[in-house]
N, CA, C and O atoms as a MOPAC input file, in Angstrom:
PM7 MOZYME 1SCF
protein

 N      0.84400 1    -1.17400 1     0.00000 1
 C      0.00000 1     0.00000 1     0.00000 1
 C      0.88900 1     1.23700 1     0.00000 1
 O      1.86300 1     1.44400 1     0.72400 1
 N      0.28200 1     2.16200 1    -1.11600 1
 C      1.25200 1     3.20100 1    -0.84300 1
 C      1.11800 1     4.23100 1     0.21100 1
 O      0.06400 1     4.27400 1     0.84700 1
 N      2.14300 1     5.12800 1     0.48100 1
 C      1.92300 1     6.20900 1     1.70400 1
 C      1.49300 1     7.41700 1     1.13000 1
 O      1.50700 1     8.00800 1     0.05100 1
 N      1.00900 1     7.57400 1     2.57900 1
 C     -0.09500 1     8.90300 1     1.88900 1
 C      0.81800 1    10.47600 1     2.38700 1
 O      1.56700 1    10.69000 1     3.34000 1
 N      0.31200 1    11.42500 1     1.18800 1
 C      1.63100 1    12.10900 1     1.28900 1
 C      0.71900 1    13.01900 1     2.66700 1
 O     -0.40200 1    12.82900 1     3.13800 1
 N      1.81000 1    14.05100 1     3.00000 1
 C      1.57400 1    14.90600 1     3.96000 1
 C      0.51000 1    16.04100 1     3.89300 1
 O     -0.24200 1    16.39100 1     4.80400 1
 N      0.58800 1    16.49300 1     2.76000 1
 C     -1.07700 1    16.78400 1     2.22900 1
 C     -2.22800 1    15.96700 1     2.83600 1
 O     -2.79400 1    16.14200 1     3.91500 1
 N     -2.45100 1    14.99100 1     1.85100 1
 C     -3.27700 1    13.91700 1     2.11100 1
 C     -3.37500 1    13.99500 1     3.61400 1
 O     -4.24000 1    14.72900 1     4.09300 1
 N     -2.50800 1    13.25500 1     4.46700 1
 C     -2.89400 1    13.17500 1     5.35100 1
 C     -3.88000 1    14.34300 1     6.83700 1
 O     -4.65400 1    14.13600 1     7.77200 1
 N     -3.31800 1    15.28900 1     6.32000 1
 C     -3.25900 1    16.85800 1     6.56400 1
 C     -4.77900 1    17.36200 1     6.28200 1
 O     -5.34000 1    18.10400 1     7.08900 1
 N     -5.45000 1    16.88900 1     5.02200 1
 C     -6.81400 1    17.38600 1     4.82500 1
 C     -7.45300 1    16.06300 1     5.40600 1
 O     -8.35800 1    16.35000 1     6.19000 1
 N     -7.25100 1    14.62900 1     5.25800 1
 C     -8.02300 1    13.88600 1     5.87900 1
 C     -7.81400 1    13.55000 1     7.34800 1
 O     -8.02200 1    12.40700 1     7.75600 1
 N     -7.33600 1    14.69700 1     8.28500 1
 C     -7.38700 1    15.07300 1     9.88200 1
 C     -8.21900 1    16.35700 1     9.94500 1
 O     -8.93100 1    16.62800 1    10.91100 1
 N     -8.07900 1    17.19700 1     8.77200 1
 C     -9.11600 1    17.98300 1     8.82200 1
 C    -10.43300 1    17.92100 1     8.75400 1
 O    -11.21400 1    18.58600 1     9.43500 1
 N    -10.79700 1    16.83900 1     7.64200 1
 C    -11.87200 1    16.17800 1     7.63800 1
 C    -12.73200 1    15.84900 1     8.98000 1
 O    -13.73900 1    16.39200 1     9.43500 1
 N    -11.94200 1    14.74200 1     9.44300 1
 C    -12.28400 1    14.19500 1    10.64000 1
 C    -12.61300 1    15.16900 1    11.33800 1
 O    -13.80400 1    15.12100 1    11.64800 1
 N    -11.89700 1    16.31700 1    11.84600 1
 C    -11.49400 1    17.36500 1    12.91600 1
 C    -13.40100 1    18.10500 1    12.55100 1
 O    -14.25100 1    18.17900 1    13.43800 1
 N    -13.61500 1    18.50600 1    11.20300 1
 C    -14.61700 1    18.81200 1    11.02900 1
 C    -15.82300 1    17.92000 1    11.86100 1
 O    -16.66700 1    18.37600 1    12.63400 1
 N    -15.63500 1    16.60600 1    11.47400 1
 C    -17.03100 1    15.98800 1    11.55400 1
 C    -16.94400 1    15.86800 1    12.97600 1
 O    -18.02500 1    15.50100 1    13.43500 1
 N    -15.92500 1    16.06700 1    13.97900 1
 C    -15.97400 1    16.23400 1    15.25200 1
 C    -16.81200 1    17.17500 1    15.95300 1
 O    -17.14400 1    16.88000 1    17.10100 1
 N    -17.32600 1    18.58500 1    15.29800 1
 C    -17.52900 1    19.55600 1    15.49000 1
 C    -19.34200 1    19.30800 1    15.43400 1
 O    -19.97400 1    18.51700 1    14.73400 1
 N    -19.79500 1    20.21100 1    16.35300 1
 C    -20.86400 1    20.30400 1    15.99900 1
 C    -21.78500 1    20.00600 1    14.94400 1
 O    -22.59500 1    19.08300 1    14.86500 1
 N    -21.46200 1    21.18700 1    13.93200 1
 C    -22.02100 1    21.39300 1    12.81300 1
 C    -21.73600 1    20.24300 1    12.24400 1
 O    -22.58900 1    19.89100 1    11.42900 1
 N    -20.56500 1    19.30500 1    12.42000 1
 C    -20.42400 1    18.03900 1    11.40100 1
 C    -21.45700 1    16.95500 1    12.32000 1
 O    -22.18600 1    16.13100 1    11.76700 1
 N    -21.38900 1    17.08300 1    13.41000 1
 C    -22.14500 1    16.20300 1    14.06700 1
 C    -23.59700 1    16.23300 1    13.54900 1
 O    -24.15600 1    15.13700 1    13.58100 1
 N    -24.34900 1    17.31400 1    13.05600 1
 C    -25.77900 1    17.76600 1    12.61900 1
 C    -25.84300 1    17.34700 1    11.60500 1
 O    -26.77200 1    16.66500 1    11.17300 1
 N    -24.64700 1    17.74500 1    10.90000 1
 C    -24.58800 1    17.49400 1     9.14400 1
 C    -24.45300 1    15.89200 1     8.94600 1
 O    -24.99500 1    15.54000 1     7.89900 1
 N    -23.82800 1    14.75100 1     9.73400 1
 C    -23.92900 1    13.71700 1     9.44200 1
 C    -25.27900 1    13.34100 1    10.07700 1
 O    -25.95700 1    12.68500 1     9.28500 1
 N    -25.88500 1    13.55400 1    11.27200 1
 C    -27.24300 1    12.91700 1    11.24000 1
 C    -28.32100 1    13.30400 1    10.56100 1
 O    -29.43600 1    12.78400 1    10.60900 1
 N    -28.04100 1    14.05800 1    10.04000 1
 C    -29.28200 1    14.64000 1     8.58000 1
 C    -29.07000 1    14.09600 1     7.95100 1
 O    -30.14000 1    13.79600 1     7.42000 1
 N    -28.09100 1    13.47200 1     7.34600 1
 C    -27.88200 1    12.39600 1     5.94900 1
 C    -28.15800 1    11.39300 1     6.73300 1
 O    -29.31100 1    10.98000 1     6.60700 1
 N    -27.62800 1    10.95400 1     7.35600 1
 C    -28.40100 1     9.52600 1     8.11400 1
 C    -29.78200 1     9.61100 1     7.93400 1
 O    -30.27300 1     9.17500 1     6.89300 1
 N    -30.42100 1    10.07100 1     8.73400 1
 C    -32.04000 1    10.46200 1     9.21600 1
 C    -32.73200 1    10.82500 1     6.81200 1
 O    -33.84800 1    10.57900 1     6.35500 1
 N    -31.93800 1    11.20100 1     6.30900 1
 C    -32.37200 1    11.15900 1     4.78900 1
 C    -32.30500 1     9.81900 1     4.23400 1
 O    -33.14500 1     9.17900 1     3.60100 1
 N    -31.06000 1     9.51700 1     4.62600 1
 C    -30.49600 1     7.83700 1     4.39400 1
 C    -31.56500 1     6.99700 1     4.81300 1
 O    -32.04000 1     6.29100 1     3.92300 1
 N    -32.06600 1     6.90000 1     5.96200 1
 C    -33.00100 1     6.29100 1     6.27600 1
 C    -34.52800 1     5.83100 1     5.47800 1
 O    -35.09100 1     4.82100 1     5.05800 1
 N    -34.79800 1     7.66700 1     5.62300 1
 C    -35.96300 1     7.91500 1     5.01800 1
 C    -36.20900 1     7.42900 1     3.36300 1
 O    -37.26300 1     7.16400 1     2.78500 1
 N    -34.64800 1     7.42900 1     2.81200 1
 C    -34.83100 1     7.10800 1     1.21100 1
 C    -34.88700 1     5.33300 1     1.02000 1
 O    -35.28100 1     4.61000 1     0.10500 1
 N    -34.06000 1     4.97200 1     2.86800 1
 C    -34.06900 1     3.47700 1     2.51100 1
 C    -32.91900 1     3.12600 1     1.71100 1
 O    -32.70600 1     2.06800 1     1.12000 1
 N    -32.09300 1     4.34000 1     1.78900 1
 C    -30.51300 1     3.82700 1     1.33300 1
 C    -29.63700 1     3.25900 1     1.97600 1
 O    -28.59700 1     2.90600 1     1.41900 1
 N    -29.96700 1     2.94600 1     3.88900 1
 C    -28.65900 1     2.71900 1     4.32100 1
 C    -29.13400 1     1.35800 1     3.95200 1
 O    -30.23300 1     0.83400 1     3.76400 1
 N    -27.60100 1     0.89800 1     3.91200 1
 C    -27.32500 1    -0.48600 1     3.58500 1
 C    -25.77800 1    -1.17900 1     4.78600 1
 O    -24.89200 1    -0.67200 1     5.47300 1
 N    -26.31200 1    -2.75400 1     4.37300 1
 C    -25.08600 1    -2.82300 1     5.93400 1
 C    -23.34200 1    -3.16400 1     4.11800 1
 O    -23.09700 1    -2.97400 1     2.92600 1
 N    -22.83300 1    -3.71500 1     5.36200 1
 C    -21.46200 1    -4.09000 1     4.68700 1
 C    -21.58600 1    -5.74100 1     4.28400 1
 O    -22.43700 1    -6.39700 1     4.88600 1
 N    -20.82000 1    -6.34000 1     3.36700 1
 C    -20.86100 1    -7.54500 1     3.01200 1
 C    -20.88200 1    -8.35000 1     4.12700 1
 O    -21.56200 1    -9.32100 1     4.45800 1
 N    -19.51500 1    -7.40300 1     4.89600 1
 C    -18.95600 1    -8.72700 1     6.24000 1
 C    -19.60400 1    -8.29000 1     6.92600 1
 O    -18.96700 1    -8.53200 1     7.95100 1
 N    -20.99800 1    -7.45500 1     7.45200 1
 C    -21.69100 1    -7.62400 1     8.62600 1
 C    -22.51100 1    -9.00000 1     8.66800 1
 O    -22.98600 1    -9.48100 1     7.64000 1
 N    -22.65200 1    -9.63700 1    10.00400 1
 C    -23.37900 1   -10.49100 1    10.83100 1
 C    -24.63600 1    -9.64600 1    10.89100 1
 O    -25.53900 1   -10.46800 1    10.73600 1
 N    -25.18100 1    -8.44700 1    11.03300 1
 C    -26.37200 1    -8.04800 1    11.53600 1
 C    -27.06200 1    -8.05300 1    10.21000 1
 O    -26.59700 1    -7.82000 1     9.09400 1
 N    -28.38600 1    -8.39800 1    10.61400 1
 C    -29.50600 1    -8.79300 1     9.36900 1
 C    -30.12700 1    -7.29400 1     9.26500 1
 O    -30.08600 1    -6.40200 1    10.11200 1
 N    -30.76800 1    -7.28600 1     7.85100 1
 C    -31.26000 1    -5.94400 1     7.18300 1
 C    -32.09800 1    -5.52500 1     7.99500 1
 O    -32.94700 1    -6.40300 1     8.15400 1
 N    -32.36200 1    -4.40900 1     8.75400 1
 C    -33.48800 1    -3.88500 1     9.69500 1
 C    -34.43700 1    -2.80900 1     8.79500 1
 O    -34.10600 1    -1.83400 1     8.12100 1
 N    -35.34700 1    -3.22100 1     8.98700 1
 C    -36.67100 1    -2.26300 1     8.45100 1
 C    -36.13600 1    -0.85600 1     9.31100 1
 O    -36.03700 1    -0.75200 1    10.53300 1
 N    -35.76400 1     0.39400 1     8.05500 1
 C    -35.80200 1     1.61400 1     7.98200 1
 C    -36.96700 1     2.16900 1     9.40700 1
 O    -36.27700 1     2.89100 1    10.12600 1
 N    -38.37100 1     2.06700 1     9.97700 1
 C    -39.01100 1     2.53400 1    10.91300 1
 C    -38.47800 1     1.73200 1    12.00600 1
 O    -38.71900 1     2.32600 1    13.05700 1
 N    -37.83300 1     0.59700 1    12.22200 1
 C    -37.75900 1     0.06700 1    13.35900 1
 C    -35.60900 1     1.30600 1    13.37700 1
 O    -35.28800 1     2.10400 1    14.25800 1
 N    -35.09500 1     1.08000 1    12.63300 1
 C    -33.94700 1     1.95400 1    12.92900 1
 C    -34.34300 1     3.15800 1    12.92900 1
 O    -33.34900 1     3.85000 1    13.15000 1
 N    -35.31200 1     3.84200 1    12.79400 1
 C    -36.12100 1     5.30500 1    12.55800 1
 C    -36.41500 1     5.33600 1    14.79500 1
 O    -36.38900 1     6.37800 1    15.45100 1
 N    -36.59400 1     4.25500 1    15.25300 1
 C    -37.55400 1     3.67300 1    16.51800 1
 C    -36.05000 1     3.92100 1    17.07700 1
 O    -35.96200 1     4.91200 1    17.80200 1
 N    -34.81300 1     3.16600 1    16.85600 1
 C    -33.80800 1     3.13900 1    17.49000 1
 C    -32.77000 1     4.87100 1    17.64000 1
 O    -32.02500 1     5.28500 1    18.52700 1
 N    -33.11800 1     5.33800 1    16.60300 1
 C    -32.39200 1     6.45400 1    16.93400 1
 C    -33.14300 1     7.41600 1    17.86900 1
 O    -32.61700 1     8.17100 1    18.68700 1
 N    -34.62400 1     7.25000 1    17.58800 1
 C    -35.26400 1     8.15800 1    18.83500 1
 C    -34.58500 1     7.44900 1    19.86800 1
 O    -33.82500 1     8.20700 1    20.47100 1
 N    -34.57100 1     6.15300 1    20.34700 1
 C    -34.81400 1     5.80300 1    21.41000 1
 C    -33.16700 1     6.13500 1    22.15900 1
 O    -32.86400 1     6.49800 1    23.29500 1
 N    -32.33200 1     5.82100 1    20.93500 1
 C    -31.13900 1     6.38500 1    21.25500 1
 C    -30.75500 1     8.32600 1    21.39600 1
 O    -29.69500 1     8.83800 1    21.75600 1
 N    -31.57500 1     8.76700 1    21.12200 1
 C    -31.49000 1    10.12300 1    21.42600 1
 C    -32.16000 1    10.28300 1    22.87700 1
 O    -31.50800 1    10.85300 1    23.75200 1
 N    -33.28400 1     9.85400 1    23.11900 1
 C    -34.01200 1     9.37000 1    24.74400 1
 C    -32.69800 1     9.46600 1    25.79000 1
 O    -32.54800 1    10.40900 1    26.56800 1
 N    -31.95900 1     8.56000 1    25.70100 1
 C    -30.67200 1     8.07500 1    26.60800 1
 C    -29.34200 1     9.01900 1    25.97400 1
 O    -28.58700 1     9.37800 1    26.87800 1
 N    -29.07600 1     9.31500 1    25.08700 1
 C    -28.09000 1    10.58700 1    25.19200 1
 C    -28.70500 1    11.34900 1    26.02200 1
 O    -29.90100 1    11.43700 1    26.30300 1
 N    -27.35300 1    12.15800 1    26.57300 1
 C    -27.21600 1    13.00700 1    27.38000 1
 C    -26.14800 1    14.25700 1    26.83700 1
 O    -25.02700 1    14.01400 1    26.39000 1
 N    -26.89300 1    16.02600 1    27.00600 1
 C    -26.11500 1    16.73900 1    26.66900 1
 C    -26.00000 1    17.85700 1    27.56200 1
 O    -26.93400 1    18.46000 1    28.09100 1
 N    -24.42000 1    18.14400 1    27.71900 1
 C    -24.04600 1    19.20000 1    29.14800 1
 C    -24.98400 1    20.70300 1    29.14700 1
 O    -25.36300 1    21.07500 1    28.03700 1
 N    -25.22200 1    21.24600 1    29.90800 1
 C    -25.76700 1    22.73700 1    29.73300 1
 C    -25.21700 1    23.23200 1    31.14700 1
 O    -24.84100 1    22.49200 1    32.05700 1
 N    -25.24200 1    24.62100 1    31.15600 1
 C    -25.63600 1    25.22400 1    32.30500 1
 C    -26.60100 1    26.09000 1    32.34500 1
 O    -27.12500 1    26.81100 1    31.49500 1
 N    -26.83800 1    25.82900 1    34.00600 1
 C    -27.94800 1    26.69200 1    34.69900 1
 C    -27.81600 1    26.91900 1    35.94800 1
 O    -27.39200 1    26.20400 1    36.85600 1
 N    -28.21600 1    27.98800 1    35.92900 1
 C    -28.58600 1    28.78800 1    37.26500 1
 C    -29.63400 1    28.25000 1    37.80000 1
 O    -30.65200 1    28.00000 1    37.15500 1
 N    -29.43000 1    27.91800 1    39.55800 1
 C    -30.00300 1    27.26300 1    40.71300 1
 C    -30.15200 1    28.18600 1    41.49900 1
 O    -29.43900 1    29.18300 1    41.38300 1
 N    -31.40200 1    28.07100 1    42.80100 1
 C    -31.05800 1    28.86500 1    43.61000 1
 C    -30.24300 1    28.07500 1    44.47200 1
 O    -30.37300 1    26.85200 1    44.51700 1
 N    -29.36400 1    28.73300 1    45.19800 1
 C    -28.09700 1    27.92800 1    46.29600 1
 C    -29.47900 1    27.07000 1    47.14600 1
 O    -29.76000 1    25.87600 1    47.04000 1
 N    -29.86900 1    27.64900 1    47.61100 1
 C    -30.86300 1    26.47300 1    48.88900 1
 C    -31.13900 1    25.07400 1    47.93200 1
 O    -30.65000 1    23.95800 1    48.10800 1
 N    -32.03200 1    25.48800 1    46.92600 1
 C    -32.32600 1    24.14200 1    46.03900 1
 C    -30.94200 1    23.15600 1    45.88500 1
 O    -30.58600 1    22.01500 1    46.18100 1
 N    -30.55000 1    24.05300 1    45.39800 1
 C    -28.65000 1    23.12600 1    45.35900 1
 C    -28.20800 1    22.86900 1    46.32200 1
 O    -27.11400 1    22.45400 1    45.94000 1
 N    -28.19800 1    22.76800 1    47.52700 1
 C    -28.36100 1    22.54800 1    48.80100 1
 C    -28.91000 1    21.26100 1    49.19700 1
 O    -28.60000 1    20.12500 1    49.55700 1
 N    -29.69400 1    21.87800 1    48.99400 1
 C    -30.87400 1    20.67400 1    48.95500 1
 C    -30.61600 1    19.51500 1    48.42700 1
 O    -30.88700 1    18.56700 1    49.16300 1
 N    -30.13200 1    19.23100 1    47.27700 1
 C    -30.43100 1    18.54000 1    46.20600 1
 C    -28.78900 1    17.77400 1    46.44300 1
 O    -28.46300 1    16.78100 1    45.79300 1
 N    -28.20200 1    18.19200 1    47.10200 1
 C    -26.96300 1    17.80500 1    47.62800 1
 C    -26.99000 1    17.12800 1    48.71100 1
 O    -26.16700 1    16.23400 1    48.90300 1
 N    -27.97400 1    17.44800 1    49.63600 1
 C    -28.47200 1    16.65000 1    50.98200 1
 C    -29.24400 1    15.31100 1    50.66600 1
 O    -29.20700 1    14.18200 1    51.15400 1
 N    -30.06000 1    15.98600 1    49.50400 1
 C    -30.81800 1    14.36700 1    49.34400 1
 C    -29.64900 1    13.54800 1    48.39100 1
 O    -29.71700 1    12.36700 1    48.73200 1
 N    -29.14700 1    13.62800 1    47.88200 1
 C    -28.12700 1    12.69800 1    47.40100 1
 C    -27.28400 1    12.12500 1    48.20300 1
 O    -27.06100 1    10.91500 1    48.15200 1
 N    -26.54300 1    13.17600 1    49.29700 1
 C    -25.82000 1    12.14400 1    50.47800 1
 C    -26.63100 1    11.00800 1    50.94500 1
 O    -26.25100 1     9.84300 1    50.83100 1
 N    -27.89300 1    11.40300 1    51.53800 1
 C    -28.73400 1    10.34500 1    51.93800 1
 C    -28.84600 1     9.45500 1    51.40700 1
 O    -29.06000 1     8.43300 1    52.05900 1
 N    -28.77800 1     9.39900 1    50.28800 1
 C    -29.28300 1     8.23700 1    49.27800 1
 C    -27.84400 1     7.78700 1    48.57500 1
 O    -27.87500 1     6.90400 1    47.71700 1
 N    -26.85300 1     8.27100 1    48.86700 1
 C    -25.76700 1     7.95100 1    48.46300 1
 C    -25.90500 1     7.78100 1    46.66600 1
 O    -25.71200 1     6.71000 1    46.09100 1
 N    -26.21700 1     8.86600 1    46.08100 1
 C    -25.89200 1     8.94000 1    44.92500 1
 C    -25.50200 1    10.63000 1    44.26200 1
 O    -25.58500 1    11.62900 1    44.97600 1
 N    -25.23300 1    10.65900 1    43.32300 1
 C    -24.38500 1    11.96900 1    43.25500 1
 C    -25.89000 1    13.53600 1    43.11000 1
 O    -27.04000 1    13.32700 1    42.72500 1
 N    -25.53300 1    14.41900 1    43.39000 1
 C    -26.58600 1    15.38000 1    43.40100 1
 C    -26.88300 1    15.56600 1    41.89600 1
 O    -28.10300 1    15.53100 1    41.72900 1
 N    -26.10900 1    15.77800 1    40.56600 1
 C    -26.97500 1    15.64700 1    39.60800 1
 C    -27.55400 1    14.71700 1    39.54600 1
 O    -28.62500 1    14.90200 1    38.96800 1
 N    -27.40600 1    13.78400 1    39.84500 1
 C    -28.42400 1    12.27800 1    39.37400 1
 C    -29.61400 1    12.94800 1    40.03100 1
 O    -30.56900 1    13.17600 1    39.29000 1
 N    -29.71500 1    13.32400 1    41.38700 1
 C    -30.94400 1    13.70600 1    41.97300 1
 C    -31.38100 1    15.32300 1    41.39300 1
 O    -32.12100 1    15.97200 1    42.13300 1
 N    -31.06600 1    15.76000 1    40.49100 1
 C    -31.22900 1    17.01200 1    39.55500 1
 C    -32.70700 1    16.18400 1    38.32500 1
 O    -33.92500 1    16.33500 1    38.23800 1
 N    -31.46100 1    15.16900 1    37.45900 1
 C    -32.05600 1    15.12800 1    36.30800 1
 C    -33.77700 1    14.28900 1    36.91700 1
 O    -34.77400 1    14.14100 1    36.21000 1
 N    -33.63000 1    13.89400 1    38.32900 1
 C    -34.60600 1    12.93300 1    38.48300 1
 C    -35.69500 1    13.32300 1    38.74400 1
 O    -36.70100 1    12.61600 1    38.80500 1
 N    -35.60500 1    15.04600 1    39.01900 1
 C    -36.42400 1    15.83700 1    39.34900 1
 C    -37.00000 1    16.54400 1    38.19700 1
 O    -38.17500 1    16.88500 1    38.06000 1
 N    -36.09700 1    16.70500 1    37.45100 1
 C    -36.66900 1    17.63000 1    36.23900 1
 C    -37.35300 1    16.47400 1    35.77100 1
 O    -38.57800 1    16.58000 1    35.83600 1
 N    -36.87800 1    15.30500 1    35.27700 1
 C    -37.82900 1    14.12800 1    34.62800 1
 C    -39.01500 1    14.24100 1    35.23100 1
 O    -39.93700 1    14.72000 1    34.57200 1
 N    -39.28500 1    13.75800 1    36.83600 1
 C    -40.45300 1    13.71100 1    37.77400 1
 C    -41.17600 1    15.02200 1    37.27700 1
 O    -42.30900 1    14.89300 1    36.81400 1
 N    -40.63800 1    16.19800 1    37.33700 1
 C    -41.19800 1    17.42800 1    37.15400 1
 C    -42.16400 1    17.00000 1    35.15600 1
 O    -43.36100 1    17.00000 1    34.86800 1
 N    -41.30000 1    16.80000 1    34.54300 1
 C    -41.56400 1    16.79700 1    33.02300 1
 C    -42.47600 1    16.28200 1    33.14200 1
 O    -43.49200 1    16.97500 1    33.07800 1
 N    -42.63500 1    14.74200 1    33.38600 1
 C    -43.99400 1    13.85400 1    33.92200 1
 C    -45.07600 1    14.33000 1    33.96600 1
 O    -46.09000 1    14.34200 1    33.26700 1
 N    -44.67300 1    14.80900 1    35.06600 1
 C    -45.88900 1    15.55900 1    35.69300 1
 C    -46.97600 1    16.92100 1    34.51400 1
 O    -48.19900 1    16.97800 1    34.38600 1
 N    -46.03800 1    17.68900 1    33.95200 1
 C    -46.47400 1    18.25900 1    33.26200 1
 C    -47.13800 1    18.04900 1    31.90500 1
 O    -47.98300 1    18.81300 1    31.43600 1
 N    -46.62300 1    16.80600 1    31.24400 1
 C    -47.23900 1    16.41500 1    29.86000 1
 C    -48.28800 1    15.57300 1    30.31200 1
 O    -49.04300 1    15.03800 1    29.50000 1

């Protein structure tokens, strides 16, 4: 195999470096999520996994977006954060866990 010159290598780290980024992150699940919809993805010769009906992988990426998780900040009042720090000692688990469990409980509640 031949070597790839320093160029080459140079734009295809840029490449990558792109699709690392946000905007590449959006830009590849829109072609996916099109891919889908046209019924173009296809697996590889050497995959083991059998052809999945386009709505049931349509089912998996919601469900996989469900369970991602993405950082933000926000402003608390200190007592609540307090709080929310006390009930986690008790329960011996970390105070965001007892954050997101509240906003979920809270979400619940509201829809």
């Amino acid at each position: 195999m031949a070597r790839k010159s320093k160029s080459e290598t140079e734009a295809a780290a840029a490449e990558a470096a792109w699709h690392a980024t946000p905007e590449g992150r959006r830009q590849t699940q829109r072609e996916f999520e099109r891919a889908i919809k046209r019924g173009d993805v296809l697996r590889s010769r050497a995959s083991t996994i059998p052809l999945t009906d386009t709505k049931l992988l349509a089912a998996l990426v919601e469900k996989a977006k469900a369970n991602a998780t993405k950082p933000i900040s926000i402003r608390l009042p200190v007592a609540d954060l307090e709080r929310a720090k006390q009930i986690a000692e008790r329960g011996g688990i970390g105070y965001q866990t007892v954050l997101k469990r509240a906003i979920r409980a809270g979400l619940r509640k509201v829809s």
